[in-house]
C-alpha positions as CSV (number, residue, x, y, z in Angstrom):
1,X,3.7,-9.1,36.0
2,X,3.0,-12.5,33.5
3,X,-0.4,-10.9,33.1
4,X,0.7,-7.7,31.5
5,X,2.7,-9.5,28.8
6,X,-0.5,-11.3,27.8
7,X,-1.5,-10.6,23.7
8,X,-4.6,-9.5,23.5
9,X,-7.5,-12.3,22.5
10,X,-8.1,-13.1,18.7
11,X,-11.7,-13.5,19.5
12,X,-12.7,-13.5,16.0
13,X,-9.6,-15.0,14.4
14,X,-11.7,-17.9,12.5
15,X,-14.1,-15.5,10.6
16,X,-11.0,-14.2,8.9
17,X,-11.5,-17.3,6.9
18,X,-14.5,-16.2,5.1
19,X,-13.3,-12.0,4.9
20,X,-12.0,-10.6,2.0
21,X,-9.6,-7.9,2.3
22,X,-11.5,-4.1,1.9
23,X,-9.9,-1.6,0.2
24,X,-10.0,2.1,1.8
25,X,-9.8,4.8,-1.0
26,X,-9.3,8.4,1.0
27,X,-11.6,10.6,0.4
28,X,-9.6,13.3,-1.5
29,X,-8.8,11.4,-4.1
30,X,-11.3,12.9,-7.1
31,X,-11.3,10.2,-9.8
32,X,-10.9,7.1,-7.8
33,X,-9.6,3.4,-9.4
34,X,-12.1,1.3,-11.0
35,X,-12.1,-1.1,-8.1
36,X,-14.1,-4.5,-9.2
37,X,-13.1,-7.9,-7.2
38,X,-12.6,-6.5,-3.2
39,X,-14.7,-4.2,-1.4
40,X,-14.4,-0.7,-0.8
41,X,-14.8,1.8,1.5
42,X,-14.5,5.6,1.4
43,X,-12.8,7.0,3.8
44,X,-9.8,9.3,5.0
45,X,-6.1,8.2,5.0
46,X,-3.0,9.8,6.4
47,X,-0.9,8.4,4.3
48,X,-1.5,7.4,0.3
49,X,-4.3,7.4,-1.7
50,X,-5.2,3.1,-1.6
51,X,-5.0,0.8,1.6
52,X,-6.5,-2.0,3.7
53,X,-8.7,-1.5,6.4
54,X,-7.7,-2.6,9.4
55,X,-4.2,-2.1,7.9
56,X,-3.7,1.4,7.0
57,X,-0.1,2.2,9.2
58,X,1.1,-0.9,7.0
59,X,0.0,-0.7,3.7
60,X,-0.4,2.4,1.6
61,X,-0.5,2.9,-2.4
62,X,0.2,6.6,-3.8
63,X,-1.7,6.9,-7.2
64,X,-0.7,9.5,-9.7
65,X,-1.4,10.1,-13.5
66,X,1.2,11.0,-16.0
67,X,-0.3,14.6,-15.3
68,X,-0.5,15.0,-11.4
69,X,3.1,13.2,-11.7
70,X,4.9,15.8,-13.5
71,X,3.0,18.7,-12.2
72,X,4.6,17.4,-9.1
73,X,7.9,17.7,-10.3
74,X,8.6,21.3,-9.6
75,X,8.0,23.6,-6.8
76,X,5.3,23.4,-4.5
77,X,4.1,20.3,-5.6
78,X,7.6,18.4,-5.6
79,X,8.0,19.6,-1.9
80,X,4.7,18.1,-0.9
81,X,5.1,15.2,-2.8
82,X,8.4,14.8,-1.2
83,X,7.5,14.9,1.9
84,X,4.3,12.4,1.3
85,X,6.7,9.9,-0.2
86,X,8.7,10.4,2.6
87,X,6.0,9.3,5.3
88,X,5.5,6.3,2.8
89,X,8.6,4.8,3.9
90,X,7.5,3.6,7.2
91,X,5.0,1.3,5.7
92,X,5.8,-2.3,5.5
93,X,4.2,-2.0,2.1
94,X,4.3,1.2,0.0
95,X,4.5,1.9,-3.9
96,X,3.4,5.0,-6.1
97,X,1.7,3.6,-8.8
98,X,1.5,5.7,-12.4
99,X,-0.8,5.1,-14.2
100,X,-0.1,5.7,-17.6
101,X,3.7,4.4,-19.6
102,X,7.2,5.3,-19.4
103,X,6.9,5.4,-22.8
104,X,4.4,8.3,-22.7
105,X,6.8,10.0,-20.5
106,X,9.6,9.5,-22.9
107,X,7.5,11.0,-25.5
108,X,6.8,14.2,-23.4
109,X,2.4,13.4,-24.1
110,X,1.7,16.0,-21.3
111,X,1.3,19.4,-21.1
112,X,4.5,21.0,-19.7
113,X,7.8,22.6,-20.7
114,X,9.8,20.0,-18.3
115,X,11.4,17.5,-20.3
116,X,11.4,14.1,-20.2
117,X,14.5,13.4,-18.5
118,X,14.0,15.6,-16.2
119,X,10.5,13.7,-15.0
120,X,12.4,10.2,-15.3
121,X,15.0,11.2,-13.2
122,X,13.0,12.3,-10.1
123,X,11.1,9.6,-10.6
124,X,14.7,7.1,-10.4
125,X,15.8,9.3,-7.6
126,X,12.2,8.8,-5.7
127,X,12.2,5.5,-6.4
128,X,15.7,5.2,-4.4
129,X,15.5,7.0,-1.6
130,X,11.8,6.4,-0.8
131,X,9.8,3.5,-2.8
132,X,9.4,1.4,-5.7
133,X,7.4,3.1,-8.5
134,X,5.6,0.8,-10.7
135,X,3.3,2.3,-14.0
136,X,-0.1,0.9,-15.0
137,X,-1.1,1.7,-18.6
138,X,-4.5,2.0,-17.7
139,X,-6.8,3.0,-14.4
140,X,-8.2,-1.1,-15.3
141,X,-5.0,-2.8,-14.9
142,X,-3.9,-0.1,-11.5
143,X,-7.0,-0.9,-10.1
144,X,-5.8,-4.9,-10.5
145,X,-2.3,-3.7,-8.8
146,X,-4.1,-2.0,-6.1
147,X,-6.6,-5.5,-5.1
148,X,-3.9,-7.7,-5.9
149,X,-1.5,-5.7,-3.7
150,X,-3.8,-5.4,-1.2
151,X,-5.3,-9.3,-0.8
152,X,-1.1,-10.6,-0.5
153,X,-0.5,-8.2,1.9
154,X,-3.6,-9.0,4.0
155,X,-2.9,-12.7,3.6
156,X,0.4,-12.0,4.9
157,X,-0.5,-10.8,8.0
158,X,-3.6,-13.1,8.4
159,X,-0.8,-16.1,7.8
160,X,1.5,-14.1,10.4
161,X,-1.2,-14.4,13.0
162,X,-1.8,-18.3,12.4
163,X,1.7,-19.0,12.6
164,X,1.9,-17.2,16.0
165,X,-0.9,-19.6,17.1
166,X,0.9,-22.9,15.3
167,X,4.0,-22.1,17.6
168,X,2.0,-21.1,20.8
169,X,0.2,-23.9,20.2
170,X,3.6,-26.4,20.0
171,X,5.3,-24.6,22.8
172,X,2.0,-25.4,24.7
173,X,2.1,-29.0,24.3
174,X,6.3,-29.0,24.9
175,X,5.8,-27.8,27.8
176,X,3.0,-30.2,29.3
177,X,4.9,-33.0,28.1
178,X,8.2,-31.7,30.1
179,X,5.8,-30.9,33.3
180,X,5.1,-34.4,33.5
């Protein structure tokens, strides 16, 4: 039937105008990103550590520090990482942001016998078969990633919705001028 293939209504569609995108930090994450310019929410994620509500099967940021990044590049952790990264792929917008440098990685500043190479090499091989990796040198400037990130992407969608309407809307008005 017509009336099954009906979108649902967009009721609320002109208050997006005055929303700004709210950023979902999951629960488990212990030392969260000093976020400043959107609002926040606690709450539980399946999937990354950063996203939008409202949006959170689309858009997902995985945070690590140069420390929880090379601990996860052995055993255990590299496994569960793996398979993390893995889910991340699905998303229309996924990154794993470290924060800290390359350059700290390149000097070995952690505390861990694997070497540097050996961390910058998972890291190229994540970044190919799952998502782009992007550093931060500071939790500041990843928390800017993380709102700048997340306002584009919401924006995107929001200007995906309008230009559904904008062609409805022509089709509409095509087809009342060919009815008469």
């Amino acid at each position: 039937q017509v009336s099954d293939l009906l979108l649902p209504a967009l009721r609320a569609l002109g208050k997006l105008a005055d929303v700004r995108p709210c950023i979902v930090i999951d629960t488990r994450e212990q030392d969260p990103l000093p976020i400043r310019r959107l609002p926040f929410v606690r709450g539980t994620l399946q999937s990354g550590d950063y996203s939008v509500a409202g949006l959170e099967d689309l858009f997902a940021v995985e945070r690590k520090s140069i420390p929880d990044l090379v601990s996860c590049c052995i055993g255990e952790n590299r496994e569960r990482l793996e398979r993390e990264l893995h889910r991340l792929r699905g998303f229309r917008f996924a990154r794993l942001l470290v924060v800290g440098t390359r350059g700290e990685i390149e000097r070995g500043e952690y505390r861990s016998r694997i070497t540097p190479a050996a961390v910058l090499h998972s890291l190229a091989a994540w970044e190919v078969r799952y998502l782009p990796v992007v550093f931060a040198p500071n939790p500041d400037a990843a928390a800017e990633l993380v709102e700048s990130w997340a306002y584009w992407f919401a924006r995107e969608q929001v200007q995906g919705t309008n230009d559904l309407l904008r062609a409805n809307r022509t089709v509409d008005a095509e087809i009342v001028q060919v009815a008469e």
